[in-house]
C-alpha positions as CSV (number, residue, x, y, z in Angstrom):
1,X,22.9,-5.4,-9.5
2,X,19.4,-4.8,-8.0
3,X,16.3,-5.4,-10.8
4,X,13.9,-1.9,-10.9
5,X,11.3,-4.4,-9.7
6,X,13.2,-5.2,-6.6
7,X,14.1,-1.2,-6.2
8,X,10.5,-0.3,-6.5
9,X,9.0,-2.6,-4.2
10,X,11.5,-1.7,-1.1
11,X,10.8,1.7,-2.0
12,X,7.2,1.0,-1.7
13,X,8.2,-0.9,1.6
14,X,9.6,2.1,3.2
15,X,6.6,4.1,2.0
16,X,4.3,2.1,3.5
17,X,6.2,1.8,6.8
18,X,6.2,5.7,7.0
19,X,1.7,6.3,6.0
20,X,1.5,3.8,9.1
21,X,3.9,5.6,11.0
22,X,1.9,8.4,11.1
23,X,-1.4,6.3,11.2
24,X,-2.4,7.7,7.8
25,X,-4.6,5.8,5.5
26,X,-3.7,5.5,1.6
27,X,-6.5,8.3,1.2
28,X,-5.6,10.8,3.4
29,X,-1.8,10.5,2.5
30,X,-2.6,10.5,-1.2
31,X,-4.4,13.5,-0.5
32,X,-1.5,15.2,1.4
33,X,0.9,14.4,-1.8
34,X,-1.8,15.4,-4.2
35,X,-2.1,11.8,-6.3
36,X,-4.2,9.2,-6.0
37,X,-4.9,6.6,-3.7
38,X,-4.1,4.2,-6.9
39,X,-0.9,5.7,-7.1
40,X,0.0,5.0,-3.6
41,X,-1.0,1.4,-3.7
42,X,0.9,0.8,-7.0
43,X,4.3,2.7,-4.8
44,X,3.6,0.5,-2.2
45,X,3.3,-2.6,-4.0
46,X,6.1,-1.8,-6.2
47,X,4.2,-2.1,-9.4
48,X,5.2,1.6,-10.0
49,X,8.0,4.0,-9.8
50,X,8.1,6.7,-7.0
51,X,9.1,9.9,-9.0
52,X,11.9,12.0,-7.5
53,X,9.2,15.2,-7.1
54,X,7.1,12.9,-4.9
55,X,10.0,11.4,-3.2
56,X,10.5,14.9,-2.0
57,X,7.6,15.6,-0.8
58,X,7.3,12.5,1.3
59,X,10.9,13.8,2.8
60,X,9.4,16.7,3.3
61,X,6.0,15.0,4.9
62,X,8.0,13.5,7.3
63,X,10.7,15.1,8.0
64,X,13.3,13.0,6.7
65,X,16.2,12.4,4.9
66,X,16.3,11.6,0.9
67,X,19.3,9.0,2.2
68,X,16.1,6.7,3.5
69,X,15.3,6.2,0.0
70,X,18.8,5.8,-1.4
71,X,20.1,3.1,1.1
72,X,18.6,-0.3,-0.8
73,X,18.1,-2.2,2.6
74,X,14.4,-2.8,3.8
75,X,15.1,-1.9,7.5
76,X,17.3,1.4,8.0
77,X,15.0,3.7,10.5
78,X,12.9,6.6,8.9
79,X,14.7,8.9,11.4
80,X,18.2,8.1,9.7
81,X,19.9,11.3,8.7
């Protein structure tokens, strides 16, 4: 079984592959999820828990599938749906 720590930081992986997908930096996306640029350094470090709301929204952002999230592996393609 997968530790949270492990969870979060591929999580934050994926994050951080999508904001430079888009050539966003941690401000602007921050500002587009309404949190702070902390928060999206902690996600993308994996010091921090993505909440489902935010999760969401990033789906949303992008135009993707929750599914990205779910799957545990670091390389499945944002586009998967």
């Amino acid at each position: 079984m997968m530790k949270k720590e492990d969870e979060n930081k591929i999580i934050g992986d994926k994050i951080y592959r999508l904001r430079i997908s888009r050539n966003y930096d941690r401000m602007t996306f921050a500002e587009l999820l309404k949190v702070s640029e902390r928060t999206i350094r902690r996600w993308e470090t994996g010091k921090s828990k993505v909440r489902e709301s935010n999760i969401l929204k990033i789906c949303l952002l992008f135009n993707i599938s929750i599914a990205y999230f779910i799957k545990k592996e670091k390389g499945n393609d944002i586009h998967d749906k």
